[in-house]
ROTORDREN-355564 format. One record per residue (C-alpha): x, y, z. Coordinates in steps of 0.05 Angstrom, whole numbers, plus 5000, padded with zeros to 4 digits. Each point is the difference from the previous one (the first is absolute). Layout:
% ROTORDREN-355564
XYZ;...
% end
This chain:
% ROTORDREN-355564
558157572670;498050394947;506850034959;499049195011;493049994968;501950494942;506449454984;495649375003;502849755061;495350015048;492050024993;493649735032;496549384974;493250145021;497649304976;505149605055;499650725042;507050105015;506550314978;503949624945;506650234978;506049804949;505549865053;505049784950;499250734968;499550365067;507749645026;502450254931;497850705022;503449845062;493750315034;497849285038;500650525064;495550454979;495149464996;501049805064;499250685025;493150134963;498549295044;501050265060;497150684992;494249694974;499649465053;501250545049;494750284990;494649385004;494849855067;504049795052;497649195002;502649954924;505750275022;500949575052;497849464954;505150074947;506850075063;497149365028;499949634934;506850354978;502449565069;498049334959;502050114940;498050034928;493349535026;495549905049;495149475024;493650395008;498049505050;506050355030;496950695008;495149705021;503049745067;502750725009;493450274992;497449635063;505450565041;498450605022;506450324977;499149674925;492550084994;499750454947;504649634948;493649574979;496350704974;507850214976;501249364958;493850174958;501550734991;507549854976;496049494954;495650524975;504950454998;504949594960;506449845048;497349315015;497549524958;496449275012;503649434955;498549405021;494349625048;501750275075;506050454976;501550784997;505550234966;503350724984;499550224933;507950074988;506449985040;500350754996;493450155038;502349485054;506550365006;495950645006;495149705052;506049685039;503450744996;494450275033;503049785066;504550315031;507049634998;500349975079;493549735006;499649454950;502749405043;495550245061;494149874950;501649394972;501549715071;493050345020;496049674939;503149425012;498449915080;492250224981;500549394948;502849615050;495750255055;493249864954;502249314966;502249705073;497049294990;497050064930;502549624943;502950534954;503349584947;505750354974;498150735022;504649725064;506250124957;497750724994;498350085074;506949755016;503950424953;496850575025;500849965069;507249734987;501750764987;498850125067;504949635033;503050535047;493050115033;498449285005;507249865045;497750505044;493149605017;502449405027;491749804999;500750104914;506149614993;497749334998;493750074968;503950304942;504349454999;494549494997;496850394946;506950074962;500149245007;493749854977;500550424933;507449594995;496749375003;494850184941;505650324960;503049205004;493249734991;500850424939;507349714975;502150745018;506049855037;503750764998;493450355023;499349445062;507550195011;499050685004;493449895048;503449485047;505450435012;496350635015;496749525056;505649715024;503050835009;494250135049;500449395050;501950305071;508549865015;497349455042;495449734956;502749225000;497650005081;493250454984;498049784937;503949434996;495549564948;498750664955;508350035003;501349274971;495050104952;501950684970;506849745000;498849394959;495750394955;505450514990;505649414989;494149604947;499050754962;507050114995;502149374974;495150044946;501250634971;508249815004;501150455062;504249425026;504150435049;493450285028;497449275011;506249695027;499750595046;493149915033;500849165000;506950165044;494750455042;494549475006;506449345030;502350545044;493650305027;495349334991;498849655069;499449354971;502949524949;492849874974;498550814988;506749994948;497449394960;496050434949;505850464988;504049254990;497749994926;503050634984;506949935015;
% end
């Protein structure tokens, strides 16, 4: 850290409070890893809610919706990341930039936070912080923070096939935040979401869930079509005339042919 300081590359802003460096000069150096390494021994080192704060905003991404950490606040297992947000603020890892929005400071401290997690653990979390999410926002209107609740408990795919009480729910969730991805002319991200729900329906799903089947089907076929995935499509409209128990049920799926 100190051969850093001496060279320029790294040093403390005390007015914004938080580590700036010249990454441009550091890759030159070919010393990006030491960096990284002074993240994580620092971050190491922090009160256990800002680190817990900083591994469950690594999940997200580069930003977060407070509103967001929030929701996680209201579970006992997430309580403290509230208290940890404003620490890592303070403490110049996080930073607010824009109304409602937390964001890391650089890609390098969000690759530090996210390292902070041990490899074998890191899909178990994101499946856990997304079933809180999903367990808390049940029934609320969450705007787009459903896309995140989806993709996060999409990583936990293996655990959810071996609750047969999860797998529909996650379906209807994945097909809700595949329907706002259309709403939103997104046609590749509704693709993607579709067809994670359509992966957890039950084998006999067309005689239990038999509405939730046809529809997830269509969706698929309408998703796939649009983002020029015409095999895909063709593929789930041959599904719907064979599995459909009446003419009437294959009329919407008509108009894309």
């Amino acid at each position: 850290m100190q051969s850093l300081q001496s060279r320029g590359l790294l040093q403390y802003d005390s007015f914004q409070k938080r580590w700036v460096w010249n990454e441009d000069a550091i890759r030159a150096e070919e010393i990006t890893g030491n960096v990284l390494h002074l993240l994580s021994s620092k971050m190491n080192q922090l009160p256990n809610n800002m680190q817990l704060l900083l591994k469950v905003m690594a999940c997200f991404g580069a930003s977060t919706k407070e509103s967001v950490i929030g929701y996680l606040a209201e579970s006992p297992v997430y309580s403290g990341v509230r208290n940890g947000l404003e620490g890592a603020i303070n403490d110049g890892f996080v930073e607010v930039y824009a109304e409602g929005y937390v964001k890391f400071v650089h890609d390098k401290v969000r690759e530090a936070a996210y390292n902070l997690i041990p490899d074998g653990d890191k899909k178990q979390l994101h499946y856990n912080l997304g079933k809180t999410l999903y367990s808390i926002c049940e029934g609320k209107d969450v705007g787009n923070t459903i896309f995140l609740i989806a993709s996060q408990i999409n990583h936990g795919k293996e655990f959810i096939e071996k609750d047969d009480t999860l797998r529909i729910p996650v379906a209807t969730l994945n097909m809700k935040a595949g329907e706002m991805a259309l709403d939103g002319c997104d046609h590749t991200m509704a693709y993607y979401y579709f067809v994670a729900a359509l992966s957890l329906l039950p084998d006999d799903s067309w005689e239990s869930n038999y509405d939730l089947s046809l529809r997830l089907n269509f969706m698929v076929a309408r998703s796939a079509n649009s983002s020029c995935r015409y095999d895909e499509a063709e593929l789930a409209l041959q599904t719907i005339c064979k599995r459909a128990r009446c003419a009437q049920d294959t009329l919407p799926s008509s108009f894309l042919l």
